[in-house]
N, C-alpha and C positions, 0 to 999 in steps of 0.2 A: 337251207336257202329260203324256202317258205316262208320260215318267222323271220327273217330280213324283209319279205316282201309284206308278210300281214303287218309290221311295225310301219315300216315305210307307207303303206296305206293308210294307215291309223294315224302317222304324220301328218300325210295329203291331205285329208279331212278335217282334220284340224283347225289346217292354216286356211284349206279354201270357203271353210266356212266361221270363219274369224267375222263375219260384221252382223251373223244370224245367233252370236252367243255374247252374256256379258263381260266384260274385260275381264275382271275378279278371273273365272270359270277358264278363260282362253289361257294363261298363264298358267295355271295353274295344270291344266290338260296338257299344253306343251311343254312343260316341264318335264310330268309324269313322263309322257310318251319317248322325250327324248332320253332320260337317263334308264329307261327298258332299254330302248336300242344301243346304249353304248355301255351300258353295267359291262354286259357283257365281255368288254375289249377293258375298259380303266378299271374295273373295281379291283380283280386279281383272278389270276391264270386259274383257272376250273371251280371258276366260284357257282356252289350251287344254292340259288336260292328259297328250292324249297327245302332242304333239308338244312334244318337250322340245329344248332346245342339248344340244352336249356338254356335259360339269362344267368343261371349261376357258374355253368364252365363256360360261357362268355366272358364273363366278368374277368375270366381266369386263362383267359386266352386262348380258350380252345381246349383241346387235348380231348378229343373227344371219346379217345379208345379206353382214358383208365378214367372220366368225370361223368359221363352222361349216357343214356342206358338209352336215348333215340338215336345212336350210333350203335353203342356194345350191348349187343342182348344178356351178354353173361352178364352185365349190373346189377339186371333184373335179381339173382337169383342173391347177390347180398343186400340188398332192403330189407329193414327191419320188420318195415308197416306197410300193409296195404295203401294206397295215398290214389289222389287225383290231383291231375296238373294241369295247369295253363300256362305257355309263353306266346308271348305276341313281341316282334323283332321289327322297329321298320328303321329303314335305310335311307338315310339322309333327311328325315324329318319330309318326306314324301310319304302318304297313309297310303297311296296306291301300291307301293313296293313293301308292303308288310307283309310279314310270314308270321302264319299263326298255328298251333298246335296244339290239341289236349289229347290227356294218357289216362288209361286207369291201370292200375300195378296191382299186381295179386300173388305176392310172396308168400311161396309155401314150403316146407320140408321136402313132400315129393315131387311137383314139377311147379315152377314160378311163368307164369303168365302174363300178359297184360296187351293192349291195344293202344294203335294212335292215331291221330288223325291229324295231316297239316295242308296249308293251302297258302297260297301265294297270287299274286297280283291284285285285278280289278275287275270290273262288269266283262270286256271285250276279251280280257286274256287272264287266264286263273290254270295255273298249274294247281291238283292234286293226290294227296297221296295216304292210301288205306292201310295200316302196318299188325300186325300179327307178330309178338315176341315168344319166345320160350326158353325159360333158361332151367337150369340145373346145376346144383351143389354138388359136385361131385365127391370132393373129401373136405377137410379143412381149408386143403391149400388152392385145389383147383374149383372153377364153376366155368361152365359152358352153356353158353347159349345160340339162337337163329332166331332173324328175322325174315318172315314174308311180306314185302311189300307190294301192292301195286300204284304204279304213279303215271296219272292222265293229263292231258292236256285240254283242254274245251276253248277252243275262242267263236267270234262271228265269223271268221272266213271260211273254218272248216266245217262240212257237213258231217264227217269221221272225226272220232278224237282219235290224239296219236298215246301211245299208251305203253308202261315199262312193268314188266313184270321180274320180278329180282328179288334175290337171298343177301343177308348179313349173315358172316358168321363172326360171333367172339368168342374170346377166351379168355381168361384174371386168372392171375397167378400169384398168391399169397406167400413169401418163399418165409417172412420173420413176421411178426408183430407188425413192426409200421412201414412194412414195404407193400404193393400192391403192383404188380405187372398186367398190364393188359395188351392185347392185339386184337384188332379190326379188320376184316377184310368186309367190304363194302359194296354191296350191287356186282356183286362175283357169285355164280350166273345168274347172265340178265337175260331176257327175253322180249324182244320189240312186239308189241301186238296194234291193233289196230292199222293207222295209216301209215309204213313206214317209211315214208317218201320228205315226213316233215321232221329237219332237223331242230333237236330240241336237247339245247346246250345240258340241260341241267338230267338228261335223261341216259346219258351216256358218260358216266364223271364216273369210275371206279376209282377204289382207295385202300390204300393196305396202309395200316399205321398200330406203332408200337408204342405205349406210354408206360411212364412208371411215374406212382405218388409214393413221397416219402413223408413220413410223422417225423418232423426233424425235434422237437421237444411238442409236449403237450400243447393245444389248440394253435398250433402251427404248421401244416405242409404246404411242398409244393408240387407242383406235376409239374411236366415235359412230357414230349413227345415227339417224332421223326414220321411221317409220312410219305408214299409215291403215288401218286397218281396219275392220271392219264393224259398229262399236260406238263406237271412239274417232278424230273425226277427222285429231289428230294426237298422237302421243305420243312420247318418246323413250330414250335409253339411251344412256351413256357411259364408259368404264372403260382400263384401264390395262395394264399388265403390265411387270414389270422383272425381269432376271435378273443376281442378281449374282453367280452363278457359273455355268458355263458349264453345269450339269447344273439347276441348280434355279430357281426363278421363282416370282412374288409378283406376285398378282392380286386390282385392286380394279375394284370400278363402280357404277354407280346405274340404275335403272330405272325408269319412270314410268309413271303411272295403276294403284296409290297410288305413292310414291316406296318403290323398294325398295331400299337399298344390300347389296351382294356380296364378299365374301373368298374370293379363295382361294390353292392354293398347288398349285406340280407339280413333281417331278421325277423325272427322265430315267434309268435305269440300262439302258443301249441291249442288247436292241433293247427294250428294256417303257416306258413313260412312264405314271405314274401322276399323277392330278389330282384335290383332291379340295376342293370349293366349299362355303359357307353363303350364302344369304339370308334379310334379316330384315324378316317382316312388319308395322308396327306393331302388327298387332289380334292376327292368329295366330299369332306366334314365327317361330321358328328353324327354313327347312328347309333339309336338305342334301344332298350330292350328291359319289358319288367313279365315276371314269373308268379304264381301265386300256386302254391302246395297243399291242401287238405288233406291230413291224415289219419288212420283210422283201423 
């Protein structure tokens, strides 16, 4: 109820003092402001904005639990290379609604490591969140990983931030060659800390989701995936990717609760790998999303 009311004030000021800022600045602030307050109701049922995929299992529609290791910690543990990453995601070509992210990875034989760091909104209201991964190889077939997260809140109304303390856990399952199984369970236990009086949509979103990629011939697979969460019993995501040259790749997918479809494209000039995604909402447009990778 709180972030209804700090939004709504951040409205109010806005518009009341509309003849003390230049037009350009007044638009462009009320725009912002409004599509915060209603992301939350149009964009899709338990949409969290600060936990984003990379821009490459964007491109691909998601599927977070067997594409991307700032959901599944167990990914961690099949990387080749140690790397560093950046994604920056923003939502309807508004810079104030970007979410931004960098990782360092540290794949090893006895235990795989790594850290992240992501952050969402603007000056007055900025969700973020400090991560802690660990994964392990277990045999061939299996790898197991946990993440610790903590995820705060800071705006100007509050004196207290409101603040989530929470575990991931995954797991990958290799059962052939080109099969790869994974499950996610997502901010399963969480812990409120700080103010717990301010409802903060994106802090309370748990998620259990099972994916499988398949190698359907050489530099071709695709993912799926089935999710529940704490909003929609079940919902899904499916996409693609093909390389038809040994540096570059073409990535499609769909996403569900509304249907979102995804493009994108990446390529490699080693050690960097750049990726950069669109998804289109039917009500709100075009948002997009580019990744950059250094490996090492």
């Amino acid at each position: 109820m709180k972030y209804c009311f700090f939004l709504c004030a951040e409205l109010n000021k806005a518009f009341f003092y509309d003849y003390l800022l230049p037009k350009s600045y007044r638009m462009k602030r009320h725009v912002c402001l409004m599509l915060l307050f209603f992301c939350p109701y149009i964009y899709a049922p338990a949409v969290n904005n600060l936990r984003i995929a990379d821009v490459r299992s964007i491109g691909m529609g998601g599927s977070e639990a067997i594409s991307s290791a700032l959901f599944n910690p167990s990914l961690l543990a099949l990387h080749a290379n140690n790397s560093i990453c950046t994604n920056h995601f923003n939502r309807y070509g508004v810079k104030e609604l970007g979410a931004f992210n960098g990782s360092l990875y540290f794949p090893n034989r006895i235990l795989s490591f790594g850290a992240d760091v992501s952050t969402f909104g603007y000056g007055a209201y900025r969700e973020s969140q400090l991560r802690l991964l660990l994964a392990k190889q277990l045999n061939e077939q299996w790898a197991l990983g946990v993440g610790f997260q903590y995820a705060f809140l800071q705006t100007e109304l509050f004196e207290d931030m409101a603040g989530l303390l929470s575990t991931d856990i995954g797991l990958t399952f290799a059962p052939v060659d080109n099969w790869l199984i994974g499950l996610l369970i997502m901010n399963m236990p969480s812990v409120r800390l700080g103010d717990e009086s301010v409802e903060i949509k994106d802090f309370k979103t748990y998620l259990i989701q099972i994916g499988i990629r398949w190698e359907i011939i050489d530099n071709v697979f695709i993912v799926c995936a089935i999710e529940n969460n704490d909003e929609q019993a079940v919902t899904g995501a499916a996409g693609m990717e093909y390389q038809p040259f040994t540096d570059f790749s073409i990535r499609t997918g769909i996403k569900g609760g509304p249907l979102l479809p995804s493009l994108g494209v990446g390529y490699c000039f080693s050690p960097f790998a750049v990726d950069v995604a669109i998804i289109y909402h039917p009500v709100l447009g075009v948002s997009s999303g580019i990744g950059l990778q250094f490996t090492f």
